[in-house]
C-alpha positions as a printed Julia matrix, in Angstrom:
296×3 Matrix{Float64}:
  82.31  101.56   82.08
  84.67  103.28   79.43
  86.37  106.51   80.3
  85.04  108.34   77.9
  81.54  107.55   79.5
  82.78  108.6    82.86
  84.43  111.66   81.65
  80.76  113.32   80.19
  79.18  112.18   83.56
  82.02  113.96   85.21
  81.76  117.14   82.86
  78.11  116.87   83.42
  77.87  117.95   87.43
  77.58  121.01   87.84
  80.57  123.54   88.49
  80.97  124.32   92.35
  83.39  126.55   94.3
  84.43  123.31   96.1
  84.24  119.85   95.48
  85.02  116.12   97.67
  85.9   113.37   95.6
  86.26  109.89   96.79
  87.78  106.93   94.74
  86.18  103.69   95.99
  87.98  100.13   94.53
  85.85   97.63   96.46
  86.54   99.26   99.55
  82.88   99.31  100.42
  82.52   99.79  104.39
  85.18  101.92  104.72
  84.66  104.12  101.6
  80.95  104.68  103.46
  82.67  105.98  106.08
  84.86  108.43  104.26
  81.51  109.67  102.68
  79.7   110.1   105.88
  82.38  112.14  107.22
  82.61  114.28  103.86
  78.66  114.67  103.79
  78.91  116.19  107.78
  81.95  118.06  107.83
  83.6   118.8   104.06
  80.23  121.35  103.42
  80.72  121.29   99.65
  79.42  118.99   96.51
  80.68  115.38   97.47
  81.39  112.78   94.87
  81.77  109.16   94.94
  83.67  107.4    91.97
  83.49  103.74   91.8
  86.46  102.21   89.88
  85.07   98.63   88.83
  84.25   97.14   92.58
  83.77   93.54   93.07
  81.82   93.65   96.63
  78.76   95.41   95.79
  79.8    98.78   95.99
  77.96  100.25   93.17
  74.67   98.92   94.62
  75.33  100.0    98.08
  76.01  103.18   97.44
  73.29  103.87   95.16
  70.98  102.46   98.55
  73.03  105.25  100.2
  71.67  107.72   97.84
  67.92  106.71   99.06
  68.87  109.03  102.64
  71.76  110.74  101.74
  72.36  113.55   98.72
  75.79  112.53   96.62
  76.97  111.97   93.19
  77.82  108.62   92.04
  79.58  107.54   89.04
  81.48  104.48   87.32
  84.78  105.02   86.1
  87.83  102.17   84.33
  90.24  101.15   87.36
  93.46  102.79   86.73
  96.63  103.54   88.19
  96.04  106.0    91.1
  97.75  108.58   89.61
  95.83  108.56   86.27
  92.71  108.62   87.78
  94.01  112.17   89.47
  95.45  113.0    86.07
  91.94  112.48   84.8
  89.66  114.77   87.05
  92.56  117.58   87.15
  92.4   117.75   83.78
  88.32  118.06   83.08
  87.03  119.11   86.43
  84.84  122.52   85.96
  85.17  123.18   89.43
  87.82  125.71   90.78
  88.97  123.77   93.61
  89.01  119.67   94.33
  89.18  118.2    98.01
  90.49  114.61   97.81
  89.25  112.66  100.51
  90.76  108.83  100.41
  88.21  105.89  100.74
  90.03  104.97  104.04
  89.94  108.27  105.83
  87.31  109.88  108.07
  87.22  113.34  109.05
  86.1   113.53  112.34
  86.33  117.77  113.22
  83.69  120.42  111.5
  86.82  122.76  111.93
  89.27  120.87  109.54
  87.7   121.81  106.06
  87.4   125.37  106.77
  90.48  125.89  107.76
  92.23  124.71  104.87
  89.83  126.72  102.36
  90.94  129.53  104.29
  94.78  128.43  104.28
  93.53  128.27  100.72
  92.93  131.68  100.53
  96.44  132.88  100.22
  96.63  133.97   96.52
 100.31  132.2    96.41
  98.68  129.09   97.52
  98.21  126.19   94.96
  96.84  123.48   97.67
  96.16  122.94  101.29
  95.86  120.52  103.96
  98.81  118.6   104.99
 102.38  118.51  103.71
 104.46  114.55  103.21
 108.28  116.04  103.9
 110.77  114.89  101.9
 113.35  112.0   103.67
 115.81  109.81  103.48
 115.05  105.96  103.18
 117.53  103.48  106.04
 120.95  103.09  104.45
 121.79   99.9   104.02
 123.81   97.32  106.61
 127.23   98.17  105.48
 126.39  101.64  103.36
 128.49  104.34  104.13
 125.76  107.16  102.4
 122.36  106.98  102.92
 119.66  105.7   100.87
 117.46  107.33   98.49
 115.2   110.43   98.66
 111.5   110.5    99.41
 110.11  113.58   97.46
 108.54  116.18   99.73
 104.63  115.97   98.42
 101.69  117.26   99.55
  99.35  114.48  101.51
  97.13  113.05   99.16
  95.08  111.03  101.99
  93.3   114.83  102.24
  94.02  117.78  100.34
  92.39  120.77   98.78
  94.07  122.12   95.7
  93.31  124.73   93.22
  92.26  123.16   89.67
  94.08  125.63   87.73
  97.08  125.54   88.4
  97.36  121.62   89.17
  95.94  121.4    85.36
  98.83  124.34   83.93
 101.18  121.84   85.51
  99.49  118.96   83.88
  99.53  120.53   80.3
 102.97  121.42   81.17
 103.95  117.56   81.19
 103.62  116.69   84.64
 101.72  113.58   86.37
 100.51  112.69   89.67
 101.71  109.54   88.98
 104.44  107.22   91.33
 107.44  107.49   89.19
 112.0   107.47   90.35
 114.94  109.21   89.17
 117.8   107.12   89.08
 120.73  109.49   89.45
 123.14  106.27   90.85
 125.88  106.56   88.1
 125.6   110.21   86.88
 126.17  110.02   83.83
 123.57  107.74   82.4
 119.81  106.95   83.88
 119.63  103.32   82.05
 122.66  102.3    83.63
 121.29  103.53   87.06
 118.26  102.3    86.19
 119.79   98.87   86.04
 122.06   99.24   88.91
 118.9   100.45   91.07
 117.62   96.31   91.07
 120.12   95.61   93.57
 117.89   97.43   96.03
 115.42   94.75   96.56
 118.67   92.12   97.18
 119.24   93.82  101.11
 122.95   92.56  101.7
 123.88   94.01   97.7
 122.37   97.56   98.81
 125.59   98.94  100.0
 127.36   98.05   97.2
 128.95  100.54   94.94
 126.74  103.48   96.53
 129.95  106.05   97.58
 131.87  105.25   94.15
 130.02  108.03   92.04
 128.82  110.38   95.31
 130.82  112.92   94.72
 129.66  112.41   90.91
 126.25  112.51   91.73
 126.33  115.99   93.42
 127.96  117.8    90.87
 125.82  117.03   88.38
 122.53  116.33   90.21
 122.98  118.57   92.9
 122.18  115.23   94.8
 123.92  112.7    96.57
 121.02  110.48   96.76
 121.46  107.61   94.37
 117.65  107.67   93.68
 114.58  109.69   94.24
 111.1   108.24   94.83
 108.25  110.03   93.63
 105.2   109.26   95.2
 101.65  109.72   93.81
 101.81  113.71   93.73
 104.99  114.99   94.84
 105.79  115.58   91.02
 102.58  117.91   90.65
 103.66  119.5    93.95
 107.46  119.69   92.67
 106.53  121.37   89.36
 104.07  123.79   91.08
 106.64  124.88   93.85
 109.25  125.61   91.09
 106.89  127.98   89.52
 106.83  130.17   92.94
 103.52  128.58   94.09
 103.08  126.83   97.59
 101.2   124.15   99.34
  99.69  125.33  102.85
 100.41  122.72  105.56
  98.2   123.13  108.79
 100.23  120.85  110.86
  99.65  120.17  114.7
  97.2   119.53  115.92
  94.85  118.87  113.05
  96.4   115.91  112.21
  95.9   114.24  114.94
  92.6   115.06  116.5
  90.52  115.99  112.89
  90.6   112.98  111.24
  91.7   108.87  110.86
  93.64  107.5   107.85
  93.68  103.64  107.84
  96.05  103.86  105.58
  96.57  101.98  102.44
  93.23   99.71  102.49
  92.78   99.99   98.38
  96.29   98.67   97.92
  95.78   95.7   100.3
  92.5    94.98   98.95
  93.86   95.39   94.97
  96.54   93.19   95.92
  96.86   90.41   99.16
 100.29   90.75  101.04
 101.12   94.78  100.24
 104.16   95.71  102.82
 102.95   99.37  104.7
  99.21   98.54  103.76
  96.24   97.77  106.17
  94.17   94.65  105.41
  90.64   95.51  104.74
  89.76   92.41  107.53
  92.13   94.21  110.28
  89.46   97.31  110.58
  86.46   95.92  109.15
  84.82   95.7   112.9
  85.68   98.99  113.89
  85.05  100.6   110.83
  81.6    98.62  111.55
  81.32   99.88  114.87
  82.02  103.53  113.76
  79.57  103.46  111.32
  76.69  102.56  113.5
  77.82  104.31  116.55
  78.45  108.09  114.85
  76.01  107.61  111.61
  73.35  105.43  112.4
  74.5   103.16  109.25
  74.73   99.43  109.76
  75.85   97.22  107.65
């Protein structure tokens, strides 16, 4: 499937107020039961975009389509982040809900109340907000690691196509990306200096020499910041005066489950911080059956 065939399929649905989208990479059972959930609860257009599965995926879900009314299209595997880049940028709709493969919702009350939180003319996105931290110093450090980027939870989010694709035009990315901001004065050399990180007793190393470096010219004292898939968008749309609604307690834990990282452990065997497609298979089995009447 090339992306050029993909993107007229995609420019080919229809335009809708609203619009799930779910990203399945041979996540099969799982990514049935982030459809399910959309189908009950999301009440909008749902579609399923299957990124060059190896367990069947294609074929099941086009069975699904026998009981259950969905779009289904083929698209090149490619980095998260592009794939996001892509739909931003060609969607017709005015607003996209991402809905990962690995997450149910499981309250009729969720979606509605972020289309409302959505309402809010200053409002770029809604749903759930990732705040920005600091990673563990290391044994020895006397300043704390790097930054994680405040972003807005991509797991499940609603956001405004508009302005996600001004900021796109404008040069931003979902995509993962760091600044390196270790010696101030140069971003190869901090670059270089950032490999150390993955060496735990070298992490301390060297980290206060340029702190007080670092914050006069960065405004930071971090000696990197992490951009996860997202916070980039999120950074460049906050900047220009727009916000992201986060609903908080206690939607987040009673209105849906996110098994969290199941694509990356399934991409790739041995992911740190991922869940192993084989660890939930049963209950994601069970779940199925039990609340859809789907067996597998």
């Amino acid at each position: 499937m090339s992306a050029k065939h993909f993107l007229a399929q995609f420019a080919a649905l229809p335009p809708a107020d609203a619009r799930a989208v779910i990203i399945n990479c041979s996540t099969r059972n799982v990514s049935t039961l982030a459809l399910l959930s959309a189908l009950r609860y999301a009440g909008m257009p749902v579609c399923v975009i299957d990124c060059e599965s190896t367990d069947n995926s294609w074929q099941w879900f086009q069975e699904v389509r026998r009981t259950h009314q969905f779009d289904l299209l083929q698209a090149p595997l490619r980095p998260h982040g592009q794939t996001l880049d892509t739909l931003f940028s060609h969607s017709s709709d005015r607003t996209l809900l991402l809905v990962d493969s690995d997450l149910e919702i499981r309250s009729d009350a969720l979606v509605p109340a972020m289309r409302t939180a959505l309402s809010d003319p200053a409002a770029y996105g809604s749903g759930f907000l990732h705040p920005s931290e600091r990673f563990p110093s290391a044994a020895g450090a006397s300043i704390e690691g790097g930054r994680y980027m405040e972003r807005m939870w991509i797991p499940l989010c609603l956001m405004r196509v508009a302005p996600v694709r001004d900021a796109l035009r404008a040069g931003s990315t979902f995509m993962h990306s760091r600044d390196y901001l270790e010696i101030p004065w140069s971003r190869q050399l901090s670059k270089l200096f950032y490999a150390r990180q993955r060496v735990p007793f070298l992490r301390g190393i060297g980290q206060r020499w340029y702190a007080e470096a670092r914050i006069a010219r960065h405004g930071e004292l971090s000696p990197f910041n992490e951009y996860d898939t997202g916070a980039r968008i999120h950074a460049a749309l906050r900047h220009s005066g727009q916000q992201f609604v986060g609903l908080g307690e206690p939607w987040f834990s009673t209105a849906l489950r996110h098994y969290h990282g199941v694509t990356r452990a399934t991409l790739t065997a041995g992911q740190a911080n991922a869940t192993a497609p084989s660890a939930i298979d049963n209950e994601v089995r069970e779940r199925l059956f039990a609340e859809y009447g789907v067996k597998i």
